[in-house]
N, C-alpha and C positions, 0 to 999 in steps of 0.2 A: 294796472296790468292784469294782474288775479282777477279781478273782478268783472275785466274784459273777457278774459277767457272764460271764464264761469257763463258769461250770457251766452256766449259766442256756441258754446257746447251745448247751454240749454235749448238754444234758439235753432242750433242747426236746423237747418230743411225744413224750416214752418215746424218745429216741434214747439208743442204749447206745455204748460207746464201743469202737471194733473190736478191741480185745482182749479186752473184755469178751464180746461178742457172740461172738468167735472161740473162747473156753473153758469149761468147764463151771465152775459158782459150786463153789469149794472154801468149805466151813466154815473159820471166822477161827478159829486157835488162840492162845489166852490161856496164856500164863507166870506164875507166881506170882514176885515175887521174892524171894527169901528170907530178905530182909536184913528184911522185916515179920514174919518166925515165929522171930526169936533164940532167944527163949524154948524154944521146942523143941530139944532137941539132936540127937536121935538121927535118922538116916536116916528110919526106921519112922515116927514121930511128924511129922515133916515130911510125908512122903507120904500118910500119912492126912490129915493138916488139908489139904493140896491137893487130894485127892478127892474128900472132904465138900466142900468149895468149888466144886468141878466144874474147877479148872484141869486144863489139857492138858500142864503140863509144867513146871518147875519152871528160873530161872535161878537158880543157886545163887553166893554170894556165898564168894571166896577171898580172903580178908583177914584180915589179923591182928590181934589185940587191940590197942586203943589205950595211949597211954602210960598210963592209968589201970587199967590191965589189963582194961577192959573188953572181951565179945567180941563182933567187931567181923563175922565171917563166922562158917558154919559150916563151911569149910574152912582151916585156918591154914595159910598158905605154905610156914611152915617145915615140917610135915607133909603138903603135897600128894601128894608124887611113893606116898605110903600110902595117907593119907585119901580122895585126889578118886576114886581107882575105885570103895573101898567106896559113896561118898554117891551118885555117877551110876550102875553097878550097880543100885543098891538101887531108886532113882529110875527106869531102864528098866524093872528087872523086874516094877515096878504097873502099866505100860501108859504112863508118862509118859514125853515128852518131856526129853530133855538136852543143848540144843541150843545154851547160851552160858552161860557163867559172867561173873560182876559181877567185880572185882579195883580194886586201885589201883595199879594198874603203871602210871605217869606215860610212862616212857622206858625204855630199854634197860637202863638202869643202876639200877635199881628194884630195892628188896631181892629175890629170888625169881623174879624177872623170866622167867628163862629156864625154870628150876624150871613152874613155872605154865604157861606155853603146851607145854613139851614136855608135861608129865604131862596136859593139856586135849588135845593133838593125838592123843596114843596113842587116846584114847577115843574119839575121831571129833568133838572138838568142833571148832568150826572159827570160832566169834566169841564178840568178849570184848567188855566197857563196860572204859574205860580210866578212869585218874583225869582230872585235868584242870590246866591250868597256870593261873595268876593272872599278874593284868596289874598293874604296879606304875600303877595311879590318880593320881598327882602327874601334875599338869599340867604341869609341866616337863619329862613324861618321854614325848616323843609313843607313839604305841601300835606302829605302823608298824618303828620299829626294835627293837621287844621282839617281834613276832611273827619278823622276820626272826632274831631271836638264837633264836626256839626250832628253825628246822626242822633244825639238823642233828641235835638230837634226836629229834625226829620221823622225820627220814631215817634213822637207826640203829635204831630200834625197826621202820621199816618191813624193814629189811632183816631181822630179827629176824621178824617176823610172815612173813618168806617164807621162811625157814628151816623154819617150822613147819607151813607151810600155813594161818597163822591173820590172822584180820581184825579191827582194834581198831577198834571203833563208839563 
C-alpha cells in the first residue's frame, strides 16, 4: 500500500523522477543464466541458443558436479583458472556480455574459492551470486545469535572480494 502511494505521488501527471528526467533512457540488458542450458556444453552452442533468444549476455555458472556426479555449471572450479577465459572469450567475441558469474562460494574457505574470483578478476568480471547460509529453524535456537556467528565469515570473504576487486551479490 505505501509503496503504492509513494509511485502514485511520484508518477502523478507524467512526473519523471529527476534522475530520470536527468539521463537518456538506456535499453535494460537481459542475461541468460546458464545454469537453464546444462544441456549444452560447448561455449559455441551456449552462445547461439542466447542469440536465438535475443539475450545480451550471458551469467555463466562456476560450479562443480554434485555428489552424484551430476553437472552442476558449465565451468568447474577445479578447472577455472583454464576453462573460464575460454567460455568468457568465446561469450565476448559474439557481441555478448560477461559481466558476473553464478558460483557456490559460501565463504572464504569454500572449495576453489580464491581460484574463482582471481581467474573472474583477470577477465574484467567484477560480480558474482554467492551460495547462501541456512538458519538452523528449532525454535530453541533464536535466529539473532546464528546471524551473529556467521559475519566473521562474511568479514573474511569480504576481505577476499577486495583483494580481487570483486562483489558478491
Amino acid at each position: 500500500l505505501a509503496a503504492d502511494a509513494l509511485a502514485g505521488g511520484a508518477f502523478a501527471k507524467g512526473a519523471k523522477p529527476a534522475a530520470a528526467a536527468a539521463a537518456p533512457m538506456q535499453r535494460l540488458k537481459i542475461d541468460c543464466y546458464s545454469r537453464h542450458l546444462l544441456w549444452l556444453n560447448t561455449p559455441a552452442d551456449v552462445v547461439d541458443a542466447c542469440i536465438e533468444m535475443a539475450y545480451d549476455g550471458i551469467d555463466l555458472t562456476v560450479r562443480a558436479p554434485n555428489q552424484a556426479g551430476a553437472k552442476m555449471g558449465h565451468v568447474d572450479p577445479a578447472n577455472v583458472k583454464a576453462d573460464l577465459p575460454k567460455w568468457v572469450n568465446a561469450i565476448r567475441a559474439a557481441g555478448l556480455q560477461a559481466d558476473t558469474i553464478t558460483t557456490n562460494i559460501v565463504d572464504a574457505d569454500s572449495p576453489n574459492a580464491e581460484a574463482i574470483l582471481d581467474a573472474a578478476s583477470q577477465l574484467g568480471i567484477k560480480h558474482y551470486w554467492w551460495g547462501t547460509f541456512s538458519y538452523d529453524m528449532d525454535t530453541t535456537k533464536p535466529i539473532f545469535p546464528q546471524l551473529d556467528a556467521l559475519k566473521p565469515r562474511v568479514d573474511k570473504l569480504q576481505k577476499l572480494n577486495q583483494k580481487y576487486g570483486m562483489k558478491a551479490m
